[in-house]
C-alpha positions as CSV (number, residue, x, y, z in Angstrom):
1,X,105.2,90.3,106.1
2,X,104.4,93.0,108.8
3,X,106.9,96.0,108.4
4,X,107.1,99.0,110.5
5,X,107.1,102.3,108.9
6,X,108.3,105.8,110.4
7,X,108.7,109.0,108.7
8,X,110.1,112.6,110.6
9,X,110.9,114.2,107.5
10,X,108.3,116.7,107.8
11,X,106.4,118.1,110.2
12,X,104.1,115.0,110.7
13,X,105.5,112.3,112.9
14,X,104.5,109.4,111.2
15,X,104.9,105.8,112.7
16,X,102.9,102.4,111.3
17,X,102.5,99.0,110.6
18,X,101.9,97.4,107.8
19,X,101.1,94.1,106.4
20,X,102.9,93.4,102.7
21,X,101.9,91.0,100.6
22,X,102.6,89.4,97.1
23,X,99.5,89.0,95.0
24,X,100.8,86.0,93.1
25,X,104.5,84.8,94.5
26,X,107.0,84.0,91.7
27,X,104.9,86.9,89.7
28,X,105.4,90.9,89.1
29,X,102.0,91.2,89.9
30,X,101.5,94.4,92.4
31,X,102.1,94.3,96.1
32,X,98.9,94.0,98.7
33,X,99.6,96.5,101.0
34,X,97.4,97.1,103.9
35,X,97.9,99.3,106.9
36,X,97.2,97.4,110.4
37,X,97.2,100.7,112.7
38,X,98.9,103.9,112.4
39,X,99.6,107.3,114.3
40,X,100.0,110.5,113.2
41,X,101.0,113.4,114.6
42,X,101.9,117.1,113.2
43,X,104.0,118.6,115.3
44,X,108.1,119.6,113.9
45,X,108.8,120.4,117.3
46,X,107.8,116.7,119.1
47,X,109.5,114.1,117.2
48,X,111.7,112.9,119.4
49,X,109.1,112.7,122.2
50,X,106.4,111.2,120.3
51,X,107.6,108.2,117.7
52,X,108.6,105.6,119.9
53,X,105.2,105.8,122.4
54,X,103.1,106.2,118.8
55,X,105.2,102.7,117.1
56,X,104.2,101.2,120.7
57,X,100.3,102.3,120.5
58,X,100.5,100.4,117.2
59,X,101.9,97.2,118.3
60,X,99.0,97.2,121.0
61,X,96.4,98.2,118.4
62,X,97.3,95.9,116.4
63,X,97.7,92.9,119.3
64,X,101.6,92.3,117.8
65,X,104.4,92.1,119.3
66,X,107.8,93.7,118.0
67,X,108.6,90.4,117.8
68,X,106.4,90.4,114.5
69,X,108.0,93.0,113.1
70,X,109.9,91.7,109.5
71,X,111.1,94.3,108.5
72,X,111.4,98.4,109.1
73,X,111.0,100.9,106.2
74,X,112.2,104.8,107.4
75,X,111.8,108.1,104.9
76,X,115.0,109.5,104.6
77,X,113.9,112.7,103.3
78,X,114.4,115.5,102.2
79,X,113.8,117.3,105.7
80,X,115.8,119.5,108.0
81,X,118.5,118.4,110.0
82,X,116.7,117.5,113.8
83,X,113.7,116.3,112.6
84,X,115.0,114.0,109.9
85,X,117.7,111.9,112.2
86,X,114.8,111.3,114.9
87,X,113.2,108.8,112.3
88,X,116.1,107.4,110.8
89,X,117.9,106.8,114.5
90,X,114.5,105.0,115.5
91,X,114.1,103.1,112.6
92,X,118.2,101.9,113.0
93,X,117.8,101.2,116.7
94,X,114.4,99.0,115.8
95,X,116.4,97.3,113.1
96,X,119.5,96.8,115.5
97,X,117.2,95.2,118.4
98,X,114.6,93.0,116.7
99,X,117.6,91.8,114.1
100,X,115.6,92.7,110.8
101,X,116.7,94.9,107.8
102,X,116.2,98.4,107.7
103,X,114.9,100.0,103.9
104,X,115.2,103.3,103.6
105,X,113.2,105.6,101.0
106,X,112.7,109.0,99.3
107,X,110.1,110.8,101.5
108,X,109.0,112.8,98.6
109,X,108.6,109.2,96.6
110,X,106.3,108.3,99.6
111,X,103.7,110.7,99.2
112,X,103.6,110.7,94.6
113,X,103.1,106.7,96.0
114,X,99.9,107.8,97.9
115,X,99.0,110.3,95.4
116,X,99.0,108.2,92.3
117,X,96.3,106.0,94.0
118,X,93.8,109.0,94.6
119,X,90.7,107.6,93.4
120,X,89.4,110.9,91.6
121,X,92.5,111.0,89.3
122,X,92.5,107.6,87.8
123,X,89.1,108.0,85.7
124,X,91.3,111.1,83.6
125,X,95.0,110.2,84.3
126,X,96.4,110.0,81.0
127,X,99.8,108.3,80.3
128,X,102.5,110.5,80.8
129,X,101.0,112.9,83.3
130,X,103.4,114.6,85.9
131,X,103.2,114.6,89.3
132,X,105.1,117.8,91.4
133,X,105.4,116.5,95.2
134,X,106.5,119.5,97.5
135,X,107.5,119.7,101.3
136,X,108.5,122.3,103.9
137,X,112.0,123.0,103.8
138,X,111.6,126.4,105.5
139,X,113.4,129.7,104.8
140,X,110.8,129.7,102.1
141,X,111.9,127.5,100.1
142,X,110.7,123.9,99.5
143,X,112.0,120.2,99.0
144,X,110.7,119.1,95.3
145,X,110.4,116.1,93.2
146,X,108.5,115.3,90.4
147,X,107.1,112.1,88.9
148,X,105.8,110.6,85.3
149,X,103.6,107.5,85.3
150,X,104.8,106.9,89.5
151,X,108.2,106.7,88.9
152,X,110.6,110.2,89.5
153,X,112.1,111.9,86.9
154,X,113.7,114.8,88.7
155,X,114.7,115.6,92.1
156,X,115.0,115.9,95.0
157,X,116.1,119.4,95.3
158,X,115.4,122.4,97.2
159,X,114.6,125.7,95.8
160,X,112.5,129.0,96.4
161,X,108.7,128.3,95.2
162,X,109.1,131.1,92.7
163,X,112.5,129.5,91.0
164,X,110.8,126.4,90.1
165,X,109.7,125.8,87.6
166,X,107.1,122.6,87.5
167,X,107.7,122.1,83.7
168,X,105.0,119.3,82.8
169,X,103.3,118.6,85.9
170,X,99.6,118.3,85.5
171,X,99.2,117.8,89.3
172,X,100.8,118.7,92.4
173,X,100.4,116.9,96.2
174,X,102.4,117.6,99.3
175,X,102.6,120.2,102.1
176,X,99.6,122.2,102.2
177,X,100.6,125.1,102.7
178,X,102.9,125.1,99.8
179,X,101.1,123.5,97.0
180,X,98.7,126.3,96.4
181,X,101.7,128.6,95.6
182,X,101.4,126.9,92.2
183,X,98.7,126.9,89.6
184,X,97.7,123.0,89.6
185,X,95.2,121.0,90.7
186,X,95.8,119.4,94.6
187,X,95.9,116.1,95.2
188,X,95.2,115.0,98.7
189,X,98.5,113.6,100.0
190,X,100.6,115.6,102.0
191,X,103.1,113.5,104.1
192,X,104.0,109.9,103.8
193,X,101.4,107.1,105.3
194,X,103.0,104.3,106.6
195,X,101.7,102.3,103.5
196,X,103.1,105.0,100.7
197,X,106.7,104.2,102.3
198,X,106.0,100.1,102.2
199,X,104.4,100.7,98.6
200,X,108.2,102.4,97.9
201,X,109.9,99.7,99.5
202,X,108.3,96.2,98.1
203,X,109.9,95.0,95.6
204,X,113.2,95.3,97.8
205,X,111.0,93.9,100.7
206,X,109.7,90.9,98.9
207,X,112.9,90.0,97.1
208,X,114.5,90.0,100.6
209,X,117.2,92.3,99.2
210,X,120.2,93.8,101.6
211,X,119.1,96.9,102.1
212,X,121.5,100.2,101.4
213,X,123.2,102.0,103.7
214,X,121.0,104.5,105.8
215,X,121.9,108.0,103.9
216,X,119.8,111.1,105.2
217,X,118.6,113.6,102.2
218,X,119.5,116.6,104.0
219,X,120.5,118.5,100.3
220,X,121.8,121.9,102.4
221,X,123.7,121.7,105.9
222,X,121.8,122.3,109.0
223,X,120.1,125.2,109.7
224,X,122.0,125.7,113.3
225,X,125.5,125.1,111.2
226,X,124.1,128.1,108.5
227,X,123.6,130.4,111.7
228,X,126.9,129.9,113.0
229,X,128.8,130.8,109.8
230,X,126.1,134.3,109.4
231,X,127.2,135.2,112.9
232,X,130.9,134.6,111.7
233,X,130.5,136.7,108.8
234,X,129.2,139.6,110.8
235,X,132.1,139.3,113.3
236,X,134.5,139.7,110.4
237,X,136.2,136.2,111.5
């Protein structure tokens, strides 16, 4: 199955394709998952521009069509407001034109899904170890999640770095310049890759399941709406 995966809910634009397999059909066995081409590009100011030219550069890296295309898998966040509906719009219009479901997933879940595979932490991972994944949310504070054995236990939120308290966590991946604000060894994931978001999505992929509604994790309101209402305060109205 080839599914396209985008993510805008940081300041990477992220766009991919991805080839999703089951190991053994009819089984629970894992989910191959294997990235086909991908584009990257960190920039919160570009996503609008970028995406669709970088999910085109894949199809022609790759020598597919859209026609190919399965399936679409978006992040849905946590991110701010203007960067976070580029994806998801993209992603629905994709869905809409090549008539194939749309899956949408925890961005935060996305990058724990890249950072439980890091090959330097499986040797001592011990059952029960706790993963803290944080992202930009900016006013200085931070979208959080955190995870035991891959799957999340709490979150997402959004909070001040210093308010947070990462409880068990053993380990902590995301934005870089966030992750060092808290005493735990980094692992190197820091936005979703377009395979992290499939790896999120299988099982709903290859049970063919109707996806859920589209719902964007925006967890505050936007920061143009939070200006408005300061400048109405000041006015006395």
């Amino acid at each position: 199955m080839l599914v396209l995966a985008v993510d805008t809910a940081t300041p990477a634009v992220t766009a991919g394709l991805v080839e999703l397999e089951q190991v053994a059909p009819g089984t629970v066995a894992p989910a191959r998952v294997h990235t086909v081409a991908a584009r990257v590009r960190v920039d919160a100011r570009a996503h609008a521009e970028v995406l669709t030219p970088q999910i085109l550069e894949c199809l022609s890296e790759a020598d597919r069509s859209r026609a190919d295309i399965e399936a679409v898998v978006v992040g849905i966040g946590p991110g701010p407001f203007t960067g976070l509906r580029v994806g998801m719009a993209t992603a629905a219009a994709f869905g809409d034109a090549l008539g194939v479901p749309v899956y949408g997933v925890c961005s935060l879940d996305a990058i724990a899904a890249d950072a439980v595979l890091e090959p330097s932490l499986l040797p001592g991972r011990t059952p029960g170890s706790e993963l803290l994944v944080v992202t930009d949310a900016r006013r200085r504070e931070v979208y959080w999640a955190r995870y035991r054995d891959g799957y999340r236990i709490a979150g997402p939120e959004v909070s001040k770095p210093g308010d947070l308290d990462p409880v068990q966590a053993t380990m902590i991946a995301g934005s870089a310049s966030h992750v060092d604000l808290f005493d735990l060894p980094v692992l190197p994931a820091e936005t979703p890759s377009p395979a992290g978001l499939v790896r999120v999505a299988a099982p709903e992929l290859l049970a063919r399941a109707v996806p859920e509604p589209l719902i964007p994790l925006y967890l505050r309101r936007p920061d143009a709406v939070e200006r408005s209402y300061r400048t109405l305060d000041r006015t006395g109205a």
